[in-house]
Each structure stands twice: as structure tokens, then as C-alpha cells.
N, C-alpha and C positions, 0 to 999 in steps of 0.2 A: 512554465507549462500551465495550461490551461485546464483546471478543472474537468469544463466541459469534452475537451478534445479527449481527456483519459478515458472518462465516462463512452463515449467515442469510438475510443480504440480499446477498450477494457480487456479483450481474452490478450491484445500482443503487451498491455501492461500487464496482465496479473503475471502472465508466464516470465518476463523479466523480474518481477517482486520475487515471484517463486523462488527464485534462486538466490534473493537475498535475503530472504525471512525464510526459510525453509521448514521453522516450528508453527507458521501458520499451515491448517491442511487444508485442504479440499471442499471441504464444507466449510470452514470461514470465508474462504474466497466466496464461494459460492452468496454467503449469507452478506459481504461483504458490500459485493456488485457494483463497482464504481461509485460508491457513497463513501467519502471522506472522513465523515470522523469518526463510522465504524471502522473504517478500517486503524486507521491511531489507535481506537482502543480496543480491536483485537492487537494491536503490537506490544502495548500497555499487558494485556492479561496474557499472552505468550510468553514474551522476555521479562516481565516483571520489571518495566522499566517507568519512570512517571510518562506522564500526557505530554509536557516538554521534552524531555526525550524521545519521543515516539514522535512529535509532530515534529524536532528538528533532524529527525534520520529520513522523515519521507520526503522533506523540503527539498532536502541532499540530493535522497534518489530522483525526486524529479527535478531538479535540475542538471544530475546527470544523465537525464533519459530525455533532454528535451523533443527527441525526434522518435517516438514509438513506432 
């Protein structure tokens, strides 16, 4: 999936994230906005997980989500 297309389609991907990062809130999203490596490392300060972690779990999600 495309960077640009998520940035794109950003409210129908955050609401599909929503549900799989659920410790992010509403105002990360918000702060977030289809910018990539904030989002990683709100995932990184939420789960307390490293930056490789975080950027192999969103890789995942979007290639499970390649059709938003």
C-alpha cells in the first residue's frame, strides 16, 4: 500500500487502526494525520514496543488493509 493513498484515505484508515491499536487515543490520531513515522512512534510510546516493532506491525497492517 501506498503511503500517499493512506494519507488519501486517512479517517477510513485510522478507524480500521482504531481497532487494532486501541491505546492509541483520539488525539494521537489526530496529532498523527497520515504522517508515518509519527504514527510508529506513537505505537513505540503506547505499547512500549522498539521502532522495529512498531514499524513491522504497521507493515503487516498495511498489507492487510491493502484496499481501504
Amino acid at each position: 500500500m501506498n503511503w500517499d493513498q493512506i494519507k488519501g484515505n486517512w479517517k477510513q484508515f485510522a478507524g480500521k487502526a482504531k481497532e487494532k491499536w486501541g491505546r492509541l487515543t483520539d488525539d494521537d490520531w489526530k496529532i498523527v494525520e497520515g504522517k508515518r513515522d509519527q504514527l510508529v512512534g506513537k505505537l513505540q510510546e503506547r505499547y512500549g514496543i522498539t521502532r522495529e516493532a512498531a514499524e513491522s506491525q504497521l507493515a503487516e497492517f498495511e498489507r492487510g488493509h491493502e484496499k481501504v
